[in-house]
C-alpha positions in Angstrom: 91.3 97.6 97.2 90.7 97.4 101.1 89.7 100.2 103.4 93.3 101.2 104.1 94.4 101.8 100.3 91.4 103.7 100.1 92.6 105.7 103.0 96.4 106.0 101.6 95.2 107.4 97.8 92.7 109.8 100.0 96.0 110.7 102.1 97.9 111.5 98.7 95.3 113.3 97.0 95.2 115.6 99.9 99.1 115.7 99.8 98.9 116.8 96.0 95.7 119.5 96.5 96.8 120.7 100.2 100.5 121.2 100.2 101.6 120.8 96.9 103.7 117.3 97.1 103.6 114.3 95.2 103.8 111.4 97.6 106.1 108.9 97.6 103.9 105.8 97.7 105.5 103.4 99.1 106.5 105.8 102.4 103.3 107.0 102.5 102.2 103.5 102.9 105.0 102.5 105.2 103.5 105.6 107.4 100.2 104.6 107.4 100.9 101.6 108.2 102.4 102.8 111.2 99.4 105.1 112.5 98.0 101.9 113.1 94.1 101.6 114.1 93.9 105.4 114.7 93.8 105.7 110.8 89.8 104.3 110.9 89.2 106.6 114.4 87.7 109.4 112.8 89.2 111.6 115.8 92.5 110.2 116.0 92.8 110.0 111.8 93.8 113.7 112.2 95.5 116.7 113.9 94.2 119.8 114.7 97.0 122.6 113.9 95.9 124.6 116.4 95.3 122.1 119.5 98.5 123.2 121.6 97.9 119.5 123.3 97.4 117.6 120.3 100.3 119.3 118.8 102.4 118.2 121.9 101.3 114.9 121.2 102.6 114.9 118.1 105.8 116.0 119.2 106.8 113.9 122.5 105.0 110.8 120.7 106.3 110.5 116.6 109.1 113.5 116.6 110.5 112.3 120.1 109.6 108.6 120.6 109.4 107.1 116.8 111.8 108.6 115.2 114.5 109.5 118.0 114.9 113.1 117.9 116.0 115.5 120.6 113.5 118.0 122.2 114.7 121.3 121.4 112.9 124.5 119.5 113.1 122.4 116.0 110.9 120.6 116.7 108.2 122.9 117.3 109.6 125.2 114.2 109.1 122.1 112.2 105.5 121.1 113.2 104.8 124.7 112.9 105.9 124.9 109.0 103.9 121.2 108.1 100.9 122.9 109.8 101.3 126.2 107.3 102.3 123.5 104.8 99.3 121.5 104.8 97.3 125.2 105.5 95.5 127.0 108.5 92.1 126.7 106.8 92.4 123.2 106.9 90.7 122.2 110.4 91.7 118.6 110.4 94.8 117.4 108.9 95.4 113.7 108.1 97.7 112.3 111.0 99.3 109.8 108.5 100.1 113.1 105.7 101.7 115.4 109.0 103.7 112.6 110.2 104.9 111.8 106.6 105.9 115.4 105.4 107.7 115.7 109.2 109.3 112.9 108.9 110.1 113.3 105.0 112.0 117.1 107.0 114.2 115.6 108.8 115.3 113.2 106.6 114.0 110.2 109.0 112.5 108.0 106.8 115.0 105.0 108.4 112.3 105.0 110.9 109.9 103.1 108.9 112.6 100.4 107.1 
């Protein structure tokens, strides 16, 4: 296995210990896939739930810009429940598993096809 399917059974392991969901392989792929290089930045690979900037990021970048949603309180309601999702005694959460349970909530997994 290469370096990324390393990095995608690490991303599902923590879906299944962290927050309790079995990952749908082949979205979870499709995801990673498109976090692109960041995934091997050891920085960019995750989030910090309580970076109010990086959590903005998030927001105006994948909610807003990848997968076409409209800025409104929803948005920050649903980045909010992912981050008690994944738990606040997890520092850094894996970009690829936030943007794949947020985009798993609203049903937008089109965005990847």
């Amino acid at each position: 296995m290469g370096k990324r399917d390393d990095l995608i059974e690490k991303y599902a392991a923590d879906m299944k210990e962290k927050c309790g969901v079995t990952a749908d392989m082949d979205f979870l792929r499709k995801v990673t896939i498109g976090c692109g290089p960041a995934i091997y930045n050891r920085d960019a690979s995750t989030v910090s739930g309580s970076d109010k900037a990086e959590l903005a990021t998030v927001k105006n970048n994948f909610l807003i810009k990848k997968l076409g949603l409209s800025d409104g309180p929803a948005l920050d309601e649903a980045i909010a429940s992912v981050m008690d999702q994944y738990g606040k005694s997890t520092k850094s959460k894996y970009r690829a598993v936030v943007y794949y349970l947020l985009a798993k909530h609203f049903n937008k997994e089109s965005a990847y096809k």
